[in-house]
Each structure stands twice: as C-alpha cells, then as structure tokens.
N, C-alpha and C positions, 0 to 999 in steps of 0.2 A: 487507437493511437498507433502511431506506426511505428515497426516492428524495432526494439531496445537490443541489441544484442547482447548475452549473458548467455556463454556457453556452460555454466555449471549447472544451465537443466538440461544438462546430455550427459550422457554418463564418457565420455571421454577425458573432455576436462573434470569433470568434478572426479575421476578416478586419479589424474593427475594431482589433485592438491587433497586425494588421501581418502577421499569418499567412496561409498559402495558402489557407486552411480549416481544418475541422473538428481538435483535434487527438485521437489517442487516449487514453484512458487511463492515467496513468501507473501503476495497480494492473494492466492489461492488458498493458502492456512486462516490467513485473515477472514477472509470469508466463509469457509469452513466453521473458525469459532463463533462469529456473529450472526451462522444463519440463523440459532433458534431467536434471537434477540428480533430478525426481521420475522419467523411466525408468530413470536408470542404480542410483539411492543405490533409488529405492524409502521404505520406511519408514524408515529409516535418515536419510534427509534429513526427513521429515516431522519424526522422534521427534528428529531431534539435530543438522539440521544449519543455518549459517550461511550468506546471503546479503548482499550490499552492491553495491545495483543505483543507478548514476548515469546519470540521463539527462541528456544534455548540449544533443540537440537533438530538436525534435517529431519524434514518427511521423505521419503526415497520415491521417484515417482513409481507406481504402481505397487506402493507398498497397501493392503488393505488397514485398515482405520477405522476409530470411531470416539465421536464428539461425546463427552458426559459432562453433563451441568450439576453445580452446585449451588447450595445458597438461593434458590429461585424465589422471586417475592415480583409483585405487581410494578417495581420497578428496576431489580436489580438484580446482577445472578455471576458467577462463573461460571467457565466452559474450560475443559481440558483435552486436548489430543492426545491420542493414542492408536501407535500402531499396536497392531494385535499381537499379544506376548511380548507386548515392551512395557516400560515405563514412559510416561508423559512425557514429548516432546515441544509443544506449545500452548499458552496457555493467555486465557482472556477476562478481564473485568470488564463488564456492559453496565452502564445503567440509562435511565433517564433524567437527564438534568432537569430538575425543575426550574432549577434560576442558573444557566449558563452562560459560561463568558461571554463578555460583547465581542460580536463577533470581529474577525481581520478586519480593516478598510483597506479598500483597493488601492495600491500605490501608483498605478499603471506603467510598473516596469516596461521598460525594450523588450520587445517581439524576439526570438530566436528564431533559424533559421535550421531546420531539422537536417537538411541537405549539405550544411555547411561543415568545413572539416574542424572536427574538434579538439584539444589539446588532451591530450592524455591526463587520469588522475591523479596527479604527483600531490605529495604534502605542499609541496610551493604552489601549485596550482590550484590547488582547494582556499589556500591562504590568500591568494589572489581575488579567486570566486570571493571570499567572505569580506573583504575589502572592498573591492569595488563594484560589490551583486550582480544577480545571477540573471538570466534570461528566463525570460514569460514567454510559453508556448503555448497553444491552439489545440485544443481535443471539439467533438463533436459526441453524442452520446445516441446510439443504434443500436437495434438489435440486431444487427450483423455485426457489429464493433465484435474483435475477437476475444474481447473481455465479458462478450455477452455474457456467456456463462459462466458459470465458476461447479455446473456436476454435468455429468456427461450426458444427465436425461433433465433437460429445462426446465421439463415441465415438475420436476422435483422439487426446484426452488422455490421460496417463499412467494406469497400468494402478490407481494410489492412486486416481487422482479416479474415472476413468471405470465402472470394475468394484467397485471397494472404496469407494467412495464418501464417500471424506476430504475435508476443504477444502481448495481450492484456492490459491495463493497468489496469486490475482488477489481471492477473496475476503476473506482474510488481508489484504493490503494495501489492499483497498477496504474495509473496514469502519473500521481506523485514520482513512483519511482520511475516511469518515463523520462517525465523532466526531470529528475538529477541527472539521470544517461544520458540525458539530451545538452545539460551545459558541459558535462565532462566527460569524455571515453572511459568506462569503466569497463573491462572483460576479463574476470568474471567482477560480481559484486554481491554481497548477501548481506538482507533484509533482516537486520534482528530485533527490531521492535519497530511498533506503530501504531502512537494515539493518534486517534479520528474526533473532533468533534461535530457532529453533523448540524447544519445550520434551517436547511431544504431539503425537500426530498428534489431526485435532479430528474424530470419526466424526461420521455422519447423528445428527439430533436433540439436539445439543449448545447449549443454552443460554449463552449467552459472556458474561461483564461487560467492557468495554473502559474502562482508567482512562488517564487525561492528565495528562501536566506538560511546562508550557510550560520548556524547556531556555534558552536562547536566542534576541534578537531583533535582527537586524543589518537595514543597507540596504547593498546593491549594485548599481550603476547605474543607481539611480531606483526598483529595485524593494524590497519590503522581504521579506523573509525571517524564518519561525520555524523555529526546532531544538522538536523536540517530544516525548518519548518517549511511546509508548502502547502498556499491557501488556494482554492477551488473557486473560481469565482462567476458569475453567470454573466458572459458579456456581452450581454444587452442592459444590462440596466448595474452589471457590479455589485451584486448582493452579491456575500460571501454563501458559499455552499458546504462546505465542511472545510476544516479548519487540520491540521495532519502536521505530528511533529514525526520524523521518520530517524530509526538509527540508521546505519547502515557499515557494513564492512566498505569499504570503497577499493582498497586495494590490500588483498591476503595474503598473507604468509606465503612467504617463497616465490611470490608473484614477480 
C-alpha cells in the first residue's frame, strides 16, 4: 500500500504528545499476537478463523518483547504482549469459527483516489464520512509489499506467510488502516483495537478492493475516537476476504 503518513512511529512526534518515543505499529502488534494462531491453526485460521486484538498500551519501537499464550486448545487460545520487565501492553482472543458470520457483500462503493488532496480529520468531517460513505481503494498483495513482513528475519514467520506465501495479518490490518488515512488526513492516528474475521486466505498476486463505513464517533479523555468497519475484498470475482471492525484514535489530545 502506499506509504500512510503517521509520524508517531518516530520518536519526534510521538515525544511531542508525551511518549518515550517512536511507537510501533499497531498492524505489527496485531501480527505479533496472531502469529502462533498462523503456526498452530495454519490455514485453518487464515480460511476461517477470528481475532480481537486490544492494545491498551505502546510498544516503543526497539523495545525487546515477548508473546505468552493462554488457554491454548485445538481451536482457541490467548496471546499477551510483553515488554520485558513490564506489564502486558496488548492483548489478543483467536479462535476458529466453526459456523462464522456470513460474510460482507460487496457494495462496490467509489474508487478513491490516493494522490488526491484530502480534507483533514475533523469530528465534522468524520460525520460527514459516515453520512455520505467513504471511498474504496486498491492494494495489490507481494512480497515486496512493505507489509511483507511483520519480523525482521522472514524466514521466522509462520510456515502460511514465509513458505506459502499468504498475507500477513500485519498486512491485513495495515491496509484497513491505509484506507482510513486514505479518506481522511490523520497525522498522527493510533490503532486501539482490531477484530479480523478472516473469510480466505489472500495468496501472492491478489488484487484486494478495501470498502469503509464510518460505525461510530465518540470522545474519550480529550481524544476522539472512530468505530470503522472495513471489508477486504478480492476483485475479481468480490468474495469477501476478511471482514475488520477497527477503533482508532483519529485525532489526539492536544492535537
């Protein structure tokens, strides 16, 4: 996807609005928590299975880290982050649906236009967005895509991404919040939750439509918050590919 701008993964801005630095990705925690979900389920969780990943607090980029699962059983499990010598900063429920919602139907919203200049995220603008809906954008899925990876050694990820060459759910969740950036100017913006329901797995050279509808708009201690849903869909033929309700801070405190 081409490049979102969100300078709170630099430690500039994000020291600006009170942080220690740089924060990671919230489509890179996502995938973090659901990697064992892609060793253990395999295709199973690509083709069929359910995440609901809440981040509560930053990962700081180049902070060391590590994934512990709970609850593990043949179809279901937690997973919690932890930086080392902290307390758990995000945290994930996986399982596989046996009988999962029917999936989106493709509505074939208007095409957006990535290059086009776009109106800043004001609460009237989002209110606007959720009235009169939102633009559908274009991804392509490669492994050059800079979403390829989600760890610094490829060949570490699960045996779908690394060998079989599936999408990632770092790039799953980074495209989603692509297109929000893409109908609205947000800088910065932070990801604080994100169900996935996966519909397909999305192989090499999958051309994706990704549609939006503004859910809900609240404020919470200064910040303001969107409910978003945004469905993935494969277009060539419009089967729904994963299904993705996102929160997201849109515009932060003191912003």
């Amino acid at each position: 996807m081409p490049d979102a701008v969100n300078e709170i993964h630099g430690d500039k801005m994000a020291k600006q609005y009170g942080f220690k630095g740089g924060l990671v990705p919230g489509a890179t925690v996502c995938a973090y928590l659901t990697h064992p979900a892609a060793e253990s389920y395999g295709l199973d969780y690509l083709n069929n299975g359910h995440s609901q990943v809440r981040l509560r607090s930053p990962l700081y980029d180049g902070s060391p880290f590590e994934v512990r699962v709970q609850d593990h059983t043949s179809s279901v499990y937690a997973s919690f982050l932890y930086p080392l010598g902290e307390e758990s900063v995000a945290e994930a429920e996986i399982k596989i649906s046996e009988t999962p919602e029917r999936a989106p139907v493709y509505r074939g919203d208007e095409l957006g236009d990535v290059k086009a200049t776009q109106l800043v995220a004001s609460r009237e603008n989002m209110e606007q967005l959720q009235q009169d809906g939102c633009k559908a954008f274009v991804d392509h899925w490669t492994l050059d895509h800079q979403m390829a990876n989600y760890l610094r050694d490829s060949s570490s990820m699960a045996k779908a991404f690394a060998v079989d060459g599936y999408a990632n759910p770092g790039f799953i969740v980074g495209m989603t919040n692509w297109i929000m950036a893409s109908n609205l100017y947000m800088n910065p913006w932070i990801l604080v939750e994100a169900g996935c329901q996966n519909y397909a797995a999305i192989p090499l050279g999958t051309k994706i439509i990704g549609e939006m509808r503004v859910v809900e708009l609240f404020e919470r201690k200064g910040h303001e918050f969107v409910d978003a849903d945004i469905n993935l869909f494969d277009a060539h033929d419009h089967r729904c590919l994963s299904a993705l309700r996102l929160r997201a801070i849109y515009r932060v405190r003191g912003a």
